[in-house]
PAFI-703813 format. One record per atom (N, C-alpha, C, O, CB): x, y, z. Coordinates in steps of 0.1 Angstrom, whole numbers, plus 5000, padded with zeros to 4 digits. Glycine has a CB too. Layout:
! PAFI-703813
XYZ
...
! end
This chain:
! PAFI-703813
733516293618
733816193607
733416063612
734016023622
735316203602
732515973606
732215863605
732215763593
731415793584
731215873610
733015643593
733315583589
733315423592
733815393603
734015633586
732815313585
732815203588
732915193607
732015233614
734015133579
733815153611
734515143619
735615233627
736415183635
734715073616
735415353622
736215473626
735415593627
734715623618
737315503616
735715663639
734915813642
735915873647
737015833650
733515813653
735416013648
736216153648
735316223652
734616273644
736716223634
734916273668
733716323674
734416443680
735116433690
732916233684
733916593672
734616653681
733816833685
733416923678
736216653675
733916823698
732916913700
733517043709
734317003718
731616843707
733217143708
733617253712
732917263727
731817313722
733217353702
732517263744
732317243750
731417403758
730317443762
733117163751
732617433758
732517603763
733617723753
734717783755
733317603783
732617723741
733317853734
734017963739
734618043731
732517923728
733917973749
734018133754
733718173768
732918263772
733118223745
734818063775
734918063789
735318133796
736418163790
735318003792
735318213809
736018303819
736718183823
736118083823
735118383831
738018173827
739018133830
739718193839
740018303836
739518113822
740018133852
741118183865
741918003862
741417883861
740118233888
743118043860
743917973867
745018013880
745718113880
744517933859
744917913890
745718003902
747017893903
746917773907
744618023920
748117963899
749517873903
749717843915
750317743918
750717933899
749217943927
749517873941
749918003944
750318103937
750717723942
749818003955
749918173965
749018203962
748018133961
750918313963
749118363959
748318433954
748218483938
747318563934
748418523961
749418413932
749418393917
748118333912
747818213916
750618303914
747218413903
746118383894
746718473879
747118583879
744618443901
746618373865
746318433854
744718433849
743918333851
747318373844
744518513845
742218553842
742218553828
743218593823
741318763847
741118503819
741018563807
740318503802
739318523809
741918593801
739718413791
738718403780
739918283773
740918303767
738218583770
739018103778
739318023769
738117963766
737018013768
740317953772
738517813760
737817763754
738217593762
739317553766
738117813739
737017523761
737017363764
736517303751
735517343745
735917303777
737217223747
736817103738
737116983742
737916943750
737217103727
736316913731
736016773737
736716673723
736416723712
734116753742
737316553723
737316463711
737516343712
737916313724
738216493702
737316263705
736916143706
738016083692
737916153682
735116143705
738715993691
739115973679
739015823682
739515763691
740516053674
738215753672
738415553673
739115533657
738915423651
736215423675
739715613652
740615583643
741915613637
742615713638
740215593638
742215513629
743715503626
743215673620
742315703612
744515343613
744415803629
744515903623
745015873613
744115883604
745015973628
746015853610
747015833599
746415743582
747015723572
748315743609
744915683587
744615673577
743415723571
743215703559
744615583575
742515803578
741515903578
742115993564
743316013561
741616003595
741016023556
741016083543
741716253550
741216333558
739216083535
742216253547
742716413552
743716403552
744416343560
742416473566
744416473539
746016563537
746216683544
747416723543
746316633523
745316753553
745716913557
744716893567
743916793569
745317053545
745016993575
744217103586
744517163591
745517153598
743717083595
743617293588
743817393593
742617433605
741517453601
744017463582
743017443616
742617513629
742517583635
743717593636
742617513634
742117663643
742317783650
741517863659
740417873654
742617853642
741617913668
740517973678
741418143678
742618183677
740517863698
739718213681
739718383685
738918413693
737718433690
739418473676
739618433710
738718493714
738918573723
740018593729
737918433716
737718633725
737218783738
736718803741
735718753738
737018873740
736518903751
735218883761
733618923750
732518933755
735519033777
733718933737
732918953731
732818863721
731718873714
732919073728
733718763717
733218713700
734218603708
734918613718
733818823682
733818493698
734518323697
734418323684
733318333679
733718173705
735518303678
735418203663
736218093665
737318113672
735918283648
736117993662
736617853668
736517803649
735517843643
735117743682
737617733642
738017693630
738717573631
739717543636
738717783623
737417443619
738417363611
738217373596
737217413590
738417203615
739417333591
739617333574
739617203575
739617163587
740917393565
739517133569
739517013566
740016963547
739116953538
738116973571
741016953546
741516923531
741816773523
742816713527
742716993530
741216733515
741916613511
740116533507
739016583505
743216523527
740516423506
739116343502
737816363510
736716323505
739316203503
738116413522
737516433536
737516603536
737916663546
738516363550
736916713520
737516843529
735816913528
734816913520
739216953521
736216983541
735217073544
735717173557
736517133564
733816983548
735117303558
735217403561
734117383577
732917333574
735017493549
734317403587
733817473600
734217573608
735217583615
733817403607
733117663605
733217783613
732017783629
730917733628
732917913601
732317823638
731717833648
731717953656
732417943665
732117763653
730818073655
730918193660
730318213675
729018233676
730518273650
730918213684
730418263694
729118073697
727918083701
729618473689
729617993695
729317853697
728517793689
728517673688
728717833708
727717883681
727417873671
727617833654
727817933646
727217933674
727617733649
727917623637
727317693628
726017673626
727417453637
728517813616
728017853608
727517763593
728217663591
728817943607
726717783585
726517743582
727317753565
727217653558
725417743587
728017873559
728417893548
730117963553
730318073557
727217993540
731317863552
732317933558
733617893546
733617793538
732517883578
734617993548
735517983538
736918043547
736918153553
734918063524
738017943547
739317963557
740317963548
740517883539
739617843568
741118073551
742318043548
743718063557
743318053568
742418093539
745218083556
746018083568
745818243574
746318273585
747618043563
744718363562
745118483565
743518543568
743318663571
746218553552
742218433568
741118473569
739718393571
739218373559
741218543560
739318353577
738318333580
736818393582
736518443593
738618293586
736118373573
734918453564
733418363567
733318243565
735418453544
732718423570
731218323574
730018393570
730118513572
730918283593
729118373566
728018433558
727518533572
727818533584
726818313551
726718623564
726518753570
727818913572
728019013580
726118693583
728618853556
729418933559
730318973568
730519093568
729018983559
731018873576
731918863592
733118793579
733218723569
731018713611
733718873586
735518833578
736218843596
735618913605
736419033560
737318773599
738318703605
739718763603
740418663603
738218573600
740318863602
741318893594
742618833603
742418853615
741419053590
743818773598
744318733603
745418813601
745818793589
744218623603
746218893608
747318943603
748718943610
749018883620
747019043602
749519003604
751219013618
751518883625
751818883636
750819123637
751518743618
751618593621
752918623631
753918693626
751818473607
752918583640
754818523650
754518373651
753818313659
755118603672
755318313642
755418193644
755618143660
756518213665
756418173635
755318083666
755218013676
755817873676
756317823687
754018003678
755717803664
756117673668
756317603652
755217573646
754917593679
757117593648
757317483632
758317423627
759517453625
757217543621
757417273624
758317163623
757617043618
756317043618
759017143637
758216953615
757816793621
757016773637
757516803648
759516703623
756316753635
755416703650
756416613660
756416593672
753816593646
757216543648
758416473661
759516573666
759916563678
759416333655
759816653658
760716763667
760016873671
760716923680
761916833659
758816933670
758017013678
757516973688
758016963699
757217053674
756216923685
755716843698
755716723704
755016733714
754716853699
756016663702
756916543706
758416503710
759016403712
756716483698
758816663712
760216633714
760216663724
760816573731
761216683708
759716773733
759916713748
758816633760
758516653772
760316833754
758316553749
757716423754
758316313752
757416233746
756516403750
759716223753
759916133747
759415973745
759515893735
760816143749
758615953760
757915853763
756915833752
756815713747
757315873775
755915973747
755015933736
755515923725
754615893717
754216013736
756715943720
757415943706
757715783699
757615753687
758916013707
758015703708
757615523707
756515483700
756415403690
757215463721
755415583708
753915513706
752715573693
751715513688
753215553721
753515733689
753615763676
753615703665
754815653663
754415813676
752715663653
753315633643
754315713635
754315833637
752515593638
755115663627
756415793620
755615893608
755816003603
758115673608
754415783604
753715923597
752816023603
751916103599
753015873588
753216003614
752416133621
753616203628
753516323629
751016093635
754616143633
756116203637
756516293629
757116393633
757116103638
756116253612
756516313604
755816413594
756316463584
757016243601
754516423601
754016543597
754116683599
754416713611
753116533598
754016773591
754316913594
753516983601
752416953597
754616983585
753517073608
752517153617
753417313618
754617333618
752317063635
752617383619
753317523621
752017623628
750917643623
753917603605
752417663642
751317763650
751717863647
752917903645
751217763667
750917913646
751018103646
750218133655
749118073656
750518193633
750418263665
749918363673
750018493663
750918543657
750718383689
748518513662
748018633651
747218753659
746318733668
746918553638
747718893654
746918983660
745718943648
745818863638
747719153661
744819003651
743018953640
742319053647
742219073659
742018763642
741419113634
740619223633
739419133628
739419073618
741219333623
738019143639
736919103629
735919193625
735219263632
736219003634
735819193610
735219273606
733519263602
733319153598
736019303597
732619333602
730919313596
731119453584
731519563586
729219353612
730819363570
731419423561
732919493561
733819433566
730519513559
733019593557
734319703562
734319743573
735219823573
734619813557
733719743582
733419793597
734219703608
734019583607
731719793601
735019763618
735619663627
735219673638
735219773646
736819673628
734719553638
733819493658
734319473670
733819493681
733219343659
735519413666
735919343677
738019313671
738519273660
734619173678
738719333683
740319283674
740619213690
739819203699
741919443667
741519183689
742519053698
743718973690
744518993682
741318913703
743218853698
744618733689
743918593688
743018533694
746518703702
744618573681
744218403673
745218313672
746318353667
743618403656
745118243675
746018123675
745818003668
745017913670
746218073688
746618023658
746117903645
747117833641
748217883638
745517973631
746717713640
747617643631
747217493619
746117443618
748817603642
748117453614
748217433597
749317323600
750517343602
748717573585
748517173600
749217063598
749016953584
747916913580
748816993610
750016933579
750416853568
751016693569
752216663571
751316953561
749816613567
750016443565
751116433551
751116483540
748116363560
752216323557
752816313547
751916243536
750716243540
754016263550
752216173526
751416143513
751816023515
751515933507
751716203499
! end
């Protein structure tokens, strides 16, 4: 997003990374993340956008990386395996990209929902100061989702997705 004097640069770096983290000893967790990158030079809080929805899937075989984007500012990004589809449609239960690839999102366990000041910002209190209250007071809710991706009716690939759905107050 580019505007006058305000940008929103944000880029997916490594879709679908081998990942070791080592806690120390001989403690290592292994597995398949993701790096991104963003850039924000503007007032979030006044950026055209009532909604977003986001979310990453992945495995040692497939990346789907998602934004929704809702409000005066809305548009859909899908990114498969690092790749910027070009025809994509999201919702909290599916994410669909031309060539027939559906996203199925199912069995949600909430993870985390609230106000951004009593979720994530509550056990940061230093950054809650520096917060404006209309972003303190926006709603956010994560879900950890089992997800099936399908080509046509045929299933390719399953795992978990982790998505979530934040709401600007008005």
């Amino acid at each position: 997003y580019s505007d006058k004097n305000q940008l929103v640069q944000w880029r997916c770096v490594c879709p679908r990374a081998k990942v070791t983290l080592h806690l120390g000893g001989s403690q290592a967790l292994s597995g398949v993340g993701y790096a991104d990158y963003i850039q924000v030079t503007a007032d979030t809080w006044a950026l055209p956008v009532r909604e977003i929805r986001f979310g990453r899937y992945l495995t040692d075989r497939e990346s789907f990386i998602w934004i929704d984007l809702a409000g005066a500012l809305s548009k859909p990004f899908v990114w498969r395996n690092g790749v910027e589809q070009p025809i994509a449609s999201i919702t909290d239960d599916i994410v669909a990209i031309d060539d027939n690839y559906t996203l199925g999102l199912a069995y949600k366990k909430v993870v985390r929902e609230g106000t951004m000041g009593d979720t994530l910002l509550h056990s940061m209190p230093a950054l809650r100061t520096l917060v404006p209250k209309s972003i303190a007071s926006s709603f956010e809710c994560t879900w950890r989702t089992r997800a099936a991706l399908l080509k046509s009716t045929e299933e390719v690939d399953t795992g978990w997705a982790i998505h979530q759905l934040v709401r600007f107050p008005k």
